[in-house]
TIROMAR-988290 format. One record per residue (C-alpha): x, y, z; residue in one letter. Coordinates in steps of 0.02 Angstrom, whole numbers, padded with zeros to 5 digits, always signed. Layout:
XYZA ...
//
This chain:
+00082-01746-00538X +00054-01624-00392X +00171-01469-00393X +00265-01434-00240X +00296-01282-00166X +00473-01229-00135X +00447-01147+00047X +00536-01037+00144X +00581-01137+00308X +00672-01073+00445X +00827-01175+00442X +00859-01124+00244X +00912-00960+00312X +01071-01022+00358X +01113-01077+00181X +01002-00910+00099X +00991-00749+00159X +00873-00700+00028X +00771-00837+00053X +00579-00763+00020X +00662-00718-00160X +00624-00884-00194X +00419-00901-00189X +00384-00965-00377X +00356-01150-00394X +00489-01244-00458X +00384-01331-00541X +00299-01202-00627X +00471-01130-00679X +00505-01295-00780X +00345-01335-00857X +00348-01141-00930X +00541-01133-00962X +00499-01332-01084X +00348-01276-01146X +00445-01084-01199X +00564-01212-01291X +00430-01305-01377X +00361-01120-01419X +00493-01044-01497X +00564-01187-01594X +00402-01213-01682X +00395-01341-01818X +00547-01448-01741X +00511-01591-01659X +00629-01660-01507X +00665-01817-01416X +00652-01817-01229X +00856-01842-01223X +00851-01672-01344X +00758-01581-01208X +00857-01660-01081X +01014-01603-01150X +00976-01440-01204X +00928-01405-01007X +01099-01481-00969X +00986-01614-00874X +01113-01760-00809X +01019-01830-00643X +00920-01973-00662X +00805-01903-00557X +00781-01738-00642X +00772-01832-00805X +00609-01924-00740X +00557-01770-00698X +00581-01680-00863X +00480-01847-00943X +00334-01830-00833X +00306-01630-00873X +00310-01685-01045X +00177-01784-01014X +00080-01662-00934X +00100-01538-01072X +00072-01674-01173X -00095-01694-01099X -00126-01515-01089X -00102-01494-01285X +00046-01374-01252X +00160-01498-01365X +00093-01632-01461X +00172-01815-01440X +00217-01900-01610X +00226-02102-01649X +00418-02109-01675X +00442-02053-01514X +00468-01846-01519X +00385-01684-01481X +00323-01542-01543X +00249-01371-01509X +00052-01389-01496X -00089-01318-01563X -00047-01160-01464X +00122-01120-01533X +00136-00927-01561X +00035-00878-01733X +00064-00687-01723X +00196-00567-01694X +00209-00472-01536X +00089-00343-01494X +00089-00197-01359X -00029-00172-01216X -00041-00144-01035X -00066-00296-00907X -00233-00319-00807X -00172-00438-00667X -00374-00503-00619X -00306-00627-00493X -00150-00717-00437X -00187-00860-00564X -00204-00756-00730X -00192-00584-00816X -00291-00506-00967X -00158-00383-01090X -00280-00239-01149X -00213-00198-01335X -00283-00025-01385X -00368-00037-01536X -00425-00239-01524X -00601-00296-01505X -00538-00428-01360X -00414-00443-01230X -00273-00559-01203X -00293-00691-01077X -00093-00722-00997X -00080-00874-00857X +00012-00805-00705X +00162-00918-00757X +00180-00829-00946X +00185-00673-00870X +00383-00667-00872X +00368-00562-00690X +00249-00425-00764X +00147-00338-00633X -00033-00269-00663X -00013-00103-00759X +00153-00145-00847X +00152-00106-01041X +00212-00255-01101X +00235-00371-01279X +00137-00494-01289X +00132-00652-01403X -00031-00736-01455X -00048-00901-01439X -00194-01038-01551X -00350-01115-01422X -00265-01225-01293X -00356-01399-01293X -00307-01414-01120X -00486-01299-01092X -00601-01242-01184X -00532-01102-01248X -00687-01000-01206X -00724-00834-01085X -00850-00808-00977X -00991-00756-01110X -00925-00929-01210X -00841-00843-01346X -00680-00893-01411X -00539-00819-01296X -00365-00761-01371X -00233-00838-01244X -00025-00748-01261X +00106-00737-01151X +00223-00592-01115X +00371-00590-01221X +00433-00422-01146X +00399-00269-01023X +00406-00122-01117X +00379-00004-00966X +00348-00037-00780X +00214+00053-00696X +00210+00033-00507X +00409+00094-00477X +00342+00133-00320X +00223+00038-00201X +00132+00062-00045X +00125-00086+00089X +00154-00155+00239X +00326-00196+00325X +00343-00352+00415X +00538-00365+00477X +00630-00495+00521X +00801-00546+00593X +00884-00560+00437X +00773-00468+00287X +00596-00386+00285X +00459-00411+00179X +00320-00280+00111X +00152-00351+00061X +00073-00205-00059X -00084-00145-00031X -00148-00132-00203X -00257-00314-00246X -00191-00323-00414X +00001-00339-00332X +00017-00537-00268X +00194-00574-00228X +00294-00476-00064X +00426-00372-00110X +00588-00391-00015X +00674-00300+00069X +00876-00297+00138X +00878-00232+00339X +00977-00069+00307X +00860-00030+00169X +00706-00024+00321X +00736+00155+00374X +00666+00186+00528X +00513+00080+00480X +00441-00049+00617X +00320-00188+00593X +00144-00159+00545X +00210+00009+00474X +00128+00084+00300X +00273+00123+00177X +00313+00167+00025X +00423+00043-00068X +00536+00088-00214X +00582-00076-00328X +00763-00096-00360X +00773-00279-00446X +00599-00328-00545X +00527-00512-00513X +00572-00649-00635X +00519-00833-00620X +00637-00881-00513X +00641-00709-00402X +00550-00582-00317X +00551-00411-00303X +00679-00318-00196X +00669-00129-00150X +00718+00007-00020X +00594+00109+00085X +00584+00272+00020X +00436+00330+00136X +00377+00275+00307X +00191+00343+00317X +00180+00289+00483X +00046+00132+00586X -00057+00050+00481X -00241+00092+00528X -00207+00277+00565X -00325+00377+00471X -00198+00509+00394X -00075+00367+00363X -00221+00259+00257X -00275+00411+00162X -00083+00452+00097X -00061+00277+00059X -00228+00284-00034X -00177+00423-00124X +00017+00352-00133X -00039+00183-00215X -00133+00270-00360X +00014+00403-00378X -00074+00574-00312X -00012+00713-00239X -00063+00743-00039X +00037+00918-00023X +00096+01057-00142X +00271+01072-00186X +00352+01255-00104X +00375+01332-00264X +00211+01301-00306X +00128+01393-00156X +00249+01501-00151X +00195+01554-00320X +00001+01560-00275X +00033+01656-00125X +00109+01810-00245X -00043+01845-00330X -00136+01999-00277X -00321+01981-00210X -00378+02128-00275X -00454+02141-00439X -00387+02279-00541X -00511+02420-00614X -00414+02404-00785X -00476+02221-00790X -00652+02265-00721X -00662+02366-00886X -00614+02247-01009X -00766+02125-00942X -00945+02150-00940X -01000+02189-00776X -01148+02097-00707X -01132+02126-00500X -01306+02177-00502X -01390+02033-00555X -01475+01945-00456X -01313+01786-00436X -01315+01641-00311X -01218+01455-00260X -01292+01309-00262X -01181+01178-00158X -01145+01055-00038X -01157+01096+00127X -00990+01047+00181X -00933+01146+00001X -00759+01234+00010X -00744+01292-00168X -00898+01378-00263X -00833+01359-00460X -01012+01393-00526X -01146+01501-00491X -01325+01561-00564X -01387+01735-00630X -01579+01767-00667X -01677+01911-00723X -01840+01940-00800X -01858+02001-00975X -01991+02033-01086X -02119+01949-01158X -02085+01836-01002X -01924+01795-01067X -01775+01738-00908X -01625+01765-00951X -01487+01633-00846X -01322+01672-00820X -01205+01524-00794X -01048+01597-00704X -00883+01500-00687X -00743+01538-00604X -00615+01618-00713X -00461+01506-00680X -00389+01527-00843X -00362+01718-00788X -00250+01666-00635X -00177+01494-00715X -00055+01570-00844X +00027+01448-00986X +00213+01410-00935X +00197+01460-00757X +00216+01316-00601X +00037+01343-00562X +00002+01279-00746X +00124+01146-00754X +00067+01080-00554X -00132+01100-00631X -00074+00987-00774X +00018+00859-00689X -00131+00823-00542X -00276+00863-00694X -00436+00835-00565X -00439+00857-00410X -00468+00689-00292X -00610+00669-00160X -00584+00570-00036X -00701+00495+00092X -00646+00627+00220X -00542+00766+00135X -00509+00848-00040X -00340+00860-00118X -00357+01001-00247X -00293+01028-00418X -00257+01196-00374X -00171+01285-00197X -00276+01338-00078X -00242+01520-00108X -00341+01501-00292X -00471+01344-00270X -00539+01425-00085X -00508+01607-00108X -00470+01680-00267X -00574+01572-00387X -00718+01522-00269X -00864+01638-00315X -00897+01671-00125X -01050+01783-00067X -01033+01951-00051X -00890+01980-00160X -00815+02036-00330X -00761+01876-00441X -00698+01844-00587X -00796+01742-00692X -00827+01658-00871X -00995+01661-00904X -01129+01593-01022X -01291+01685-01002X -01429+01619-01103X -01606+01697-01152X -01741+01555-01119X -01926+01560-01182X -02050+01480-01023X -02071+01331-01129X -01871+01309-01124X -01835+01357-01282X -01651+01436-01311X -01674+01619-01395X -01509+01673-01378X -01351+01656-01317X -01180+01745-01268X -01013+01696-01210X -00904+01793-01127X -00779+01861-00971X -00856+01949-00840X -00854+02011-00658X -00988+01942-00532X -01054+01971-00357X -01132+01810-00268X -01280+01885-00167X -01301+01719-00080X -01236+01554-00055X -01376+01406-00031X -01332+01216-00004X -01435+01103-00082X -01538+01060+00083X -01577+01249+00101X -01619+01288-00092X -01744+01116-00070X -01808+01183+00078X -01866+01373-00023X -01924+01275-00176X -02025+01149-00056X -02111+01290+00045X -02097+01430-00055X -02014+01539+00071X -01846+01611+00087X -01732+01680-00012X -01786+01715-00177X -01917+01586-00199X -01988+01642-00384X -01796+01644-00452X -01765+01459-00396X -01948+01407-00439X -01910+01486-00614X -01740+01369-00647X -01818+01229-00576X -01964+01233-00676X -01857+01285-00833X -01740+01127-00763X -01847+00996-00783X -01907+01068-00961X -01738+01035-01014X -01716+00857-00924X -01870+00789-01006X -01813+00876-01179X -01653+00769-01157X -01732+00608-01099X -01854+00625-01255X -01707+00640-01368X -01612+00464-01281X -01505+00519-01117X -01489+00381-00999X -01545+00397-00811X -01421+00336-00711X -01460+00371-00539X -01324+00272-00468X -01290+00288-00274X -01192+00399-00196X -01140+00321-00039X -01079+00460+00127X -01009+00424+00299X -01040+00522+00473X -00878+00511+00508X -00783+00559+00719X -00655+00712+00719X -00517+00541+00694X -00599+00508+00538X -00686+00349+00609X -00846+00305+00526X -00991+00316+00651X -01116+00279+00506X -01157+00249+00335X -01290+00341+00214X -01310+00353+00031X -01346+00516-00026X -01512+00580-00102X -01549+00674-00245X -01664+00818-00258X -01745+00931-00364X -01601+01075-00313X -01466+00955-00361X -01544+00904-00532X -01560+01104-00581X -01376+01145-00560X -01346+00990-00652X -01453+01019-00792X -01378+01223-00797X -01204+01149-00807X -01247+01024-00954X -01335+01166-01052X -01177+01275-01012X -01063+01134-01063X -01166+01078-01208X -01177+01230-01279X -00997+01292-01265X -00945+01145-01384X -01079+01199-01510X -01028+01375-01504X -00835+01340-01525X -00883+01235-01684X -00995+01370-01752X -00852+01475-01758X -00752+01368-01867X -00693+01459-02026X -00665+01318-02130X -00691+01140-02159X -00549+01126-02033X -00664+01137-01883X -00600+01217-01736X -00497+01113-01621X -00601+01097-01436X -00564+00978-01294X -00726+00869-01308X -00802+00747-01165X -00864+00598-01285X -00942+00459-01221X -00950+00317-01374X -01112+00214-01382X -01076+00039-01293X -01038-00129-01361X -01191-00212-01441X -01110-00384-01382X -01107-00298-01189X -01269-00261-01199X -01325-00406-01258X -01255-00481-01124X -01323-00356-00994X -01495-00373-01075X -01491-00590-01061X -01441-00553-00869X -01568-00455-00813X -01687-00535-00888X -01642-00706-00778X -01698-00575-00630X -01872-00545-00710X -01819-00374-00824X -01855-00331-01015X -01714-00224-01093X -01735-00206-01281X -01558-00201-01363X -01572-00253-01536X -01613-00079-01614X -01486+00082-01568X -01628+00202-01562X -01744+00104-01424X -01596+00055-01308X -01599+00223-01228X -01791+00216-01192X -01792+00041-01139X -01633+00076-01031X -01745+00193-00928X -01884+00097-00917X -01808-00049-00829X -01698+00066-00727X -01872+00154-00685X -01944-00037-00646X -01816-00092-00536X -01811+00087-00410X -01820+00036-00253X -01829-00152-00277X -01683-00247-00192X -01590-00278-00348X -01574-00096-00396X -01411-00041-00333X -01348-00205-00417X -01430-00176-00568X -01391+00028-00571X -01218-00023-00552X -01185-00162-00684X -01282-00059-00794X -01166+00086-00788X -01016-00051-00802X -01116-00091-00988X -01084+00046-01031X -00932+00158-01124X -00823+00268-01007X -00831+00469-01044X -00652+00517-01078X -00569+00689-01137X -00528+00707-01312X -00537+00823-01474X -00631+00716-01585X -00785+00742-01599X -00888+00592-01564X -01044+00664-01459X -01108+00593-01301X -01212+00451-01315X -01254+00445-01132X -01316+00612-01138X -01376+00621-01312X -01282+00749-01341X -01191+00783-01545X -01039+00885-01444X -01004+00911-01245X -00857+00979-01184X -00819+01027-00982X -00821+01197-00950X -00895+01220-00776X -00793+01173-00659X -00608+01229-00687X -00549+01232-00530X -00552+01035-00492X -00526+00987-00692X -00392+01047-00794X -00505+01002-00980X -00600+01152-00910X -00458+01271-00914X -00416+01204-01073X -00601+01252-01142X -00592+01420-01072X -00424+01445-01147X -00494+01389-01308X -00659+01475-01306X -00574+01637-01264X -00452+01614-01425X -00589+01593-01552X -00692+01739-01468X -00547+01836-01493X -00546+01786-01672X -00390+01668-01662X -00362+01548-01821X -00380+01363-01792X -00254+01269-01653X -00144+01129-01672X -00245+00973-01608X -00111+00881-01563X -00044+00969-01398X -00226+00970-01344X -00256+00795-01388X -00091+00715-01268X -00169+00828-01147X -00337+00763-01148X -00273+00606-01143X -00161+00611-00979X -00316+00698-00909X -00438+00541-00950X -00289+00425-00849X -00275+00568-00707X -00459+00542-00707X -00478+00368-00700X -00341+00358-00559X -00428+00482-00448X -00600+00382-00459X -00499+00224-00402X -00427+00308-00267X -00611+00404-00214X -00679+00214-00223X -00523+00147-00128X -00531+00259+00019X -00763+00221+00017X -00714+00044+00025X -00586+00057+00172X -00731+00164+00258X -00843+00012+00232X -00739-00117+00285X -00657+00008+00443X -00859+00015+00479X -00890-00162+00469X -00770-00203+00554X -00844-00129+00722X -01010-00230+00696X -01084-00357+00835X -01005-00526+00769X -01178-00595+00804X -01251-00448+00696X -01362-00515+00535X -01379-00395+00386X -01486-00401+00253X -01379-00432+00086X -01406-00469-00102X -01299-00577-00215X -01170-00467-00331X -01060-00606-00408X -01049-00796-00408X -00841-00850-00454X -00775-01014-00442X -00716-00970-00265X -00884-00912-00187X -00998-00786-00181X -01016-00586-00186X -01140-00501-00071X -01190-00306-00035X -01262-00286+00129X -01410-00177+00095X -01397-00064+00250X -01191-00014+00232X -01180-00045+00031X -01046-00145+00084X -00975-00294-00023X -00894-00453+00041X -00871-00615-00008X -00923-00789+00054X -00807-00919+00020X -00849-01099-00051X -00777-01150+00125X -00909-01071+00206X -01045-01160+00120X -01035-01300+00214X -01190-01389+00178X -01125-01469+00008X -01012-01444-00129X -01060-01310-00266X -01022-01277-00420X -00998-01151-00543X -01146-01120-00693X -01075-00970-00761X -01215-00984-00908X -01344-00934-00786X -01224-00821-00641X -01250-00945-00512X -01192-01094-00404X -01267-01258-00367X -01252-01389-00233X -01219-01553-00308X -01301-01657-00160X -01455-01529-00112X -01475-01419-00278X -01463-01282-00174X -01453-01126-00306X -01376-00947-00250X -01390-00837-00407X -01358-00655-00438X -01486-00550-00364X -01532-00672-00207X -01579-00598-00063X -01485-00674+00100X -01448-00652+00266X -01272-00644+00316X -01150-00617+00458X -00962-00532+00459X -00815-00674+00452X -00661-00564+00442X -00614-00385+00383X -00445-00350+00301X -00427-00171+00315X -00262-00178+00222X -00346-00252+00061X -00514-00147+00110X -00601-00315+00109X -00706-00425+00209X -00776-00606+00239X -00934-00633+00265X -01058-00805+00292X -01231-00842+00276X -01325-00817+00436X -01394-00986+00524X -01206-01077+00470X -01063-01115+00541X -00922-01043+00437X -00753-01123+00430X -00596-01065+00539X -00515-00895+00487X -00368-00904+00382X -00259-00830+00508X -00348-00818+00643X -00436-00945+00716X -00517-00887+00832X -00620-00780+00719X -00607-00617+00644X -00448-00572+00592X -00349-00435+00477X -00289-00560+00353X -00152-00483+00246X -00158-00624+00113X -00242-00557-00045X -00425-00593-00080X -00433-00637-00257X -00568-00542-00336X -00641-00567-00505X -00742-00435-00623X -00917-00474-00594X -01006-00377-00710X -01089-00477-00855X -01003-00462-01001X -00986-00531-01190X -00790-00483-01196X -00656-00414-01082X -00608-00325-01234X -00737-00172-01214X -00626-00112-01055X -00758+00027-01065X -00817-00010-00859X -00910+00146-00812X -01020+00293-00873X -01007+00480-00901X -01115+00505-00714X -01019+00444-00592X -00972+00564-00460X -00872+00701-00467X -00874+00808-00303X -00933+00699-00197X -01071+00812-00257X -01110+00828-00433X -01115+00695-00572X -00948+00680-00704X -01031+00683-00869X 
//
């Protein structure tokens, strides 16, 4: 039986004012509303004319109805059919009580319910969702294997199917969209994927909004089955495909900040910018060393920079200098509580929305050239074969003698001229000591891409670049690890007792052997050897490949999935090392003025080197916490506003314009390709392989025809053209080049910007969805330096 759509026709308007509220099949209500029934009266069995009459069902019609979705849940193994006639729940009646977790809405059809704490996650079909949304915390009930498939995810391992019992707590209270208004109501279709259903909205709720504006929603009545959402405009941001207005809603959709609250300036602007000579004296004073930045060149904010001088015995002494936040950022003050709220600061494709007001993050706190800073240092004694001699941690007052961007401190360590060629030829040589120590000992080398855009004074993207790496980036990074790494050494030296001293640690947990596994059995379809089955070798054989695959066609695919293997760094004051960086402790303490863990650490550090007693973990562990989640929602939004860029950039291509691409995922639905040249993922529909009819072999990542055996597997190299780009999903169509693809959804004439949702599936190989662990400790941070 084929389920009809209840749809929204013209002439039901009459009758229903509210008629998009009704966009859930009918269908679908009943067959989850009997099969509920079945559910929760487990162990009873029923006659038809029992679940007639407990619906109240008196039509004939309905009745024959109600008997043929018994049948089909029949069929389905939802309820199993007995020989005297009656019904029962099936094999996947509910087996556990309820458990708690937040909703992962994957695509419109079905949701995964992450459970802290299990191995797997729950797989929910969109119709036992009750109305959840993606990010609600929800209960969910388990329910047995359903025989109606095989029971089995991706990797073929058994999957754990529930539905949603209850929402605990809704996330997205408010949501960021587009208006379309009509005569009688107006509808806002969000902009974040994971959000499928419009939300509607009553006229004198619009504002002042018109169609095709970007808003910001606020949900007054929450879906159910037979309902959707209704809200009120709390925000117009203004025409969709404004620059500004994107960037807010970017930042709006993952719930950031854009601008400072008054009270907040107002208190930044009241602190003095002179530095006292009372507070000189309680610091060591080190303005005549020999102190530098190393930055981008586009830098605003200069939170660390580098001392050297010459000892004996050839002995350099290095002086990491931070900025000393802590000193301006007092506990209890609006500064702190702002600092705390926003955690990290977010960075954009075209602009940086700080953690901390202007006044501090550009001026007071940026260790500018040619002036007196404050600064918390870590100045270490170094042998030239890179041993560490000794070591001292303190508060101190610098002077930057000059700033360098990375292009200009490359340019004195490739010609040897310039500004103080022997000091950086020193700390690079002394860097890459200390890089191969830690690669000897099992750090990972993930190189992963860092991808730029030349961008007009609108903010329209003239061109795309990734970003290279040098030497002169790789020896501030390898400063700052030592720095960080040895902070979190030195605070647990000091403990007193067994009781070691509570520290706000960066761990990154080794990844799942299962994930890996998995990761290892992929690769090796595209020709690579990654050795997995002994803890102590995956690190070395990790880099191996990785070094294999540079500069092949696969390697930004591979680079990335890799990463995706493995655990995600988080904040936290357990001490569980760093297995990315083979590191037994690692805390952040070098860049305060974008991450609030680091003014944490220098709060902390400064305690115990005042000889404070132990801490109370727990304060320090919430906080560490909400800064992980701040974390994770800025590096959606930095990869949100990249992949507008893309598809903005794309979207200004010759339609007759053939890139260069490489296969990235194979779904059901069709296939994921990165243009090369733009790094730049879209998807080609089954549709638009016109040639035959493929399936799926998920075994092996790839498609098939079923007439030609035509294969398209991860890691293919094609040629493809642009279909469509949605700029309000920040997606795009593409086909292969030489085809003719299939009529645009909306448009079709051709390219359109299609404001349905593009359903888009995780494509990284994996053995579970229950590792949710989806990227490493060195992704980017500026859109500079790596996040360890």
């Amino acid at each position: 039986m084929k389920d009809k759509k209840v749809k929204n026709k013209p002439e039901r308007e009459k009758k229903e004012q509210k008629a998009p509220h009704h966009i859930v099949s009918y269908i679908d209500n009943l067959k989850a509303d009997i099969a509920a029934f079945f559910d929760l009266n487990g162990g009873q069995e029923f006659r038809p004319f029992d679940v007639h009459d407990h619906f109240g069902v008196q039509d004939k019609k309905v009745r024959v109805l109600f008997n043929e979705i018994l049948h089909e849940l029949e069929q389905a193994g939802r309820i199993t059919y007995h020989k005297n006639g009656t019904y029962s729940a099936g094999a996947n009646k509910p087996v556990n009580k309820d458990l708690t977790g937040r909703v992962d809405r994957v695509n419109k059809s079905f949701a995964f319910v992450i459970v802290e704490g299990r191995d797997d996650d729950i797989y929910i079909e969109s119709e036992l969702l009750n109305g959840a949304w993606d990010g609600d915390i929800v209960s969910v009930q388990t329910l047995s294997k359903n025989s109606r498939n095989s029971g089995r995810s991706d990797s073929g391992k058994s999957r754990v199917e529930g539905r949603v019992t209850d929402i605990i707590e809704r996330k997205n209270a408010d949501i960021v969209g587009i208006i379309e208004i009509n005569q009688r109501y107006a509808v806002v279709q969000p902009d974040n994927k994971k959000l499928f259903d419009p939300i509607f909205i009553e006229p004198e709720e619009t504002k002042d909004a018109n169609t095709g504006d970007k808003v910001i929603v606020k949900v007054k009545e929450w879906p159910t089955r037979r309902s959707q959402a209704a809200g009120e405009i709390v925000t117009v941001l203004g025409k969709a495909g404004d620059n500004d207005v994107e960037m807010h809603a970017i930042l709006a959709e993952f719930g950031l900040p854009y601008h400072f609250p008054e009270h907040v300036e107002a208190e930044a602007n009241k602190i003095s910018d002179k530095i006292s000579k009372k507070e000189i004296s309680n610091r060591r004073d080190i303005r005549d060393w020999l102190t530098f930045t190393i930055d981008p060149v586009d830098a605003k904010d200069f939170d660390d920079a580098l001392s050297v001088r010459y000892l004996d015995d050839e002995v350099v002494e290095v002086g990491v200098h931070i900025a000393d936040v802590s000193h301006y950022v007092l506990p209890n003050t609006e500064l702190e509580k702002e600092a705390y709220r926003r955690a990290t600061s977010v960075y954009l494709v075209d602009r940086t929305v700080p953690m901390l007001p202007e006044k501090l993050s550009n001026n007071l706190c940026s260790l500018r050239p040619n002036e007196d800073k404050l600064a918390f240092s870590a100045i270490f004694e170094i042998s030239p074969k890179g041993k560490l001699l000794k070591e001292w941690f303190g508060r101190t007052v610098i002077h930057s003698d000059r700033r360098f961007s990375y292009e200009e401190a490359q340019a004195v360590l490739d010609s040897g001229e310039g500004d103080f060629p022997n000091e950086l030829a020193t700390l690079n040589k002394l860097a890459k000591i200390l890089r191969a120590e830690r690669f000897k000992k099992g750090a990972i080398n993930f190189e992963t891409p860092e991808v730029r855009f030349k961008l007009d004074e609108n903010g329209k993207p003239l061109g795309i670049y990734q970003k290279e790496r040098h030497d002169s980036n790789k020896l501030i990074e390898e400063f700052m690890l030592l720095a960080n790494k040895r902070v979190a050494e030195y605070v647990y030296s000091l403990s007193k007792d067994e009781n070691k001293n509570t520290m706000v640690y960066r761990i990154h947990e080794a990844p799942d052997i299962e994930r890996l596994k998995t990761f290892a059995t992929f690769v090796g379809k595209l020709g690579h050897k990654l050795e997995v089955e002994e803890e102590n070798k995956i690190a070395k054989s990790m880099n191996a490949m990785l070094a294999r695959v540079e500069g092949k066609p696969e390697q930004n695919l591979i680079e990335s999935l890799a990463v995706r293997t493995m655990a995600k760094a988080r904040y936290s004051t357990q001490d569980d090392g760093h297995f990315g960086l083979a590191f037994e402790r690692y805390s952040h303490f070098t860049s305060p003025i974008r991450r609030y863990p680091d003014v944490m650490a220098h709060r902390l550090l400064q305690h115990y080197l005042d000889g404070g007693a132990n801490v109370n973990p727990e304060e320090y562990e919430s906080a560490a916490k909400h800064s992980s989640e701040r974390e994770r929602l800025a590096a959606e939004a930095e990869r949100a506003s990249i992949k507008y860029k893309q598809v903005e950039f794309m979207s200004s291509m010759d339609p007759d314009a053939e890139f260069d691409g490489i296969i990235t995922g194979v779904t059901e639905f069709g296939i994921f390709v990165e243009i090369t040249e733009t790094a730049s993922e879209g998807l080609i529909r089954m549709t638009d392989l016109g040639d035959d009819y493929y399936e799926l072999d998920k075994e092996n990542y790839r498609i098939i025809g079923q007439r030609t055996k035509k294969i398209y597997t991860f890691g293919d190299q094609v040629k493809v053209k642009v279909k469509d780009t949605n700029l309000a999903r920040r997606s795009m169509d593409l086909y292969l080049a030489g085809t003719i693809p299939s009529p645009s959804r909306e448009n079709r004439g051709g390219r359109s910007n299609v404001r349905k949702p593009a359903v888009h599936e995780s494509r990284a190989p994996r053995s579970s969805r229950g590792n949710k662990k989806s990227s490493s400790s060195s992704s980017a941070e500026k859109p500079k330096r790596k996040r360890r």
